[in-house]
N, C-alpha and C positions, 0 to 999 in steps of 0.2 A: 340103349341109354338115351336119356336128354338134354337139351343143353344146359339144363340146370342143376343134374342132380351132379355128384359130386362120383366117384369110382366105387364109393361103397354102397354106395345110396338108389334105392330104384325109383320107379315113378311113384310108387307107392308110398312112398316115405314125403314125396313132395304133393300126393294128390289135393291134400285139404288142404296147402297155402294155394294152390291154385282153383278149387272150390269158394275158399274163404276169399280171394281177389274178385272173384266172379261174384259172389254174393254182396259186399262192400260196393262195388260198384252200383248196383241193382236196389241198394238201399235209400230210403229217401233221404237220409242225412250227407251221403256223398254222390248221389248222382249227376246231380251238374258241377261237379268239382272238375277238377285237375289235378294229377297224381301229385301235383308238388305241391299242392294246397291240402291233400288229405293223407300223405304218407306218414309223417308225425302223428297224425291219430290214427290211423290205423298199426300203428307202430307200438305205439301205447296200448291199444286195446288188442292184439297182439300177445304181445309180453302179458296180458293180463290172463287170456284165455291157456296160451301152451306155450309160454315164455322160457319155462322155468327149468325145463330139463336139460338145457344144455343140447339138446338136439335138435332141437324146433327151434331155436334161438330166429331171431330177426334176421339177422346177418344172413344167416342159412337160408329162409326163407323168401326173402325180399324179390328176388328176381322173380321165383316162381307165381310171390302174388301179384307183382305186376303183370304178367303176363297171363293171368287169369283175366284180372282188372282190365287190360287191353281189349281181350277178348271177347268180355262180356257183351251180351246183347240188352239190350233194354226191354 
């Protein structure tokens, strides 16, 4: 398990918000940002892509894409 996924949940279930953190950051829109200057929009465009099922929700996800976003390399 991870420290993020939840008891039901595998790393599988959190690979693409940590994909999707890693690619966000490597974007030219939020590259020289700061997580606390681009979490809001990445929030929203979020919720827009796999918001909606109740599973992927933000909430759910949030850690795992910042620690993508942490990760990421330039």
């Amino acid at each position: 398990s991870n420290t993020y996924a939840s008891s039901d949940a595998s790393y599988d279930d959190y690979a693409p918000a940590y994909r999707y953190g890693a690619e966000m950051r490597n974007d030219a829109r939020y590259r020289n940002s700061d997580w606390s200057k681009v979490e809001d929009a990445l929030h929203a465009d979020w919720d827009a892509r796999y918001g909606t099922d109740g599973v992927t929700t933000w909430d759910k996800v949030k850690a795992a894409v910042r620690h993508g976003w942490d990760r990421a390399m330039f």
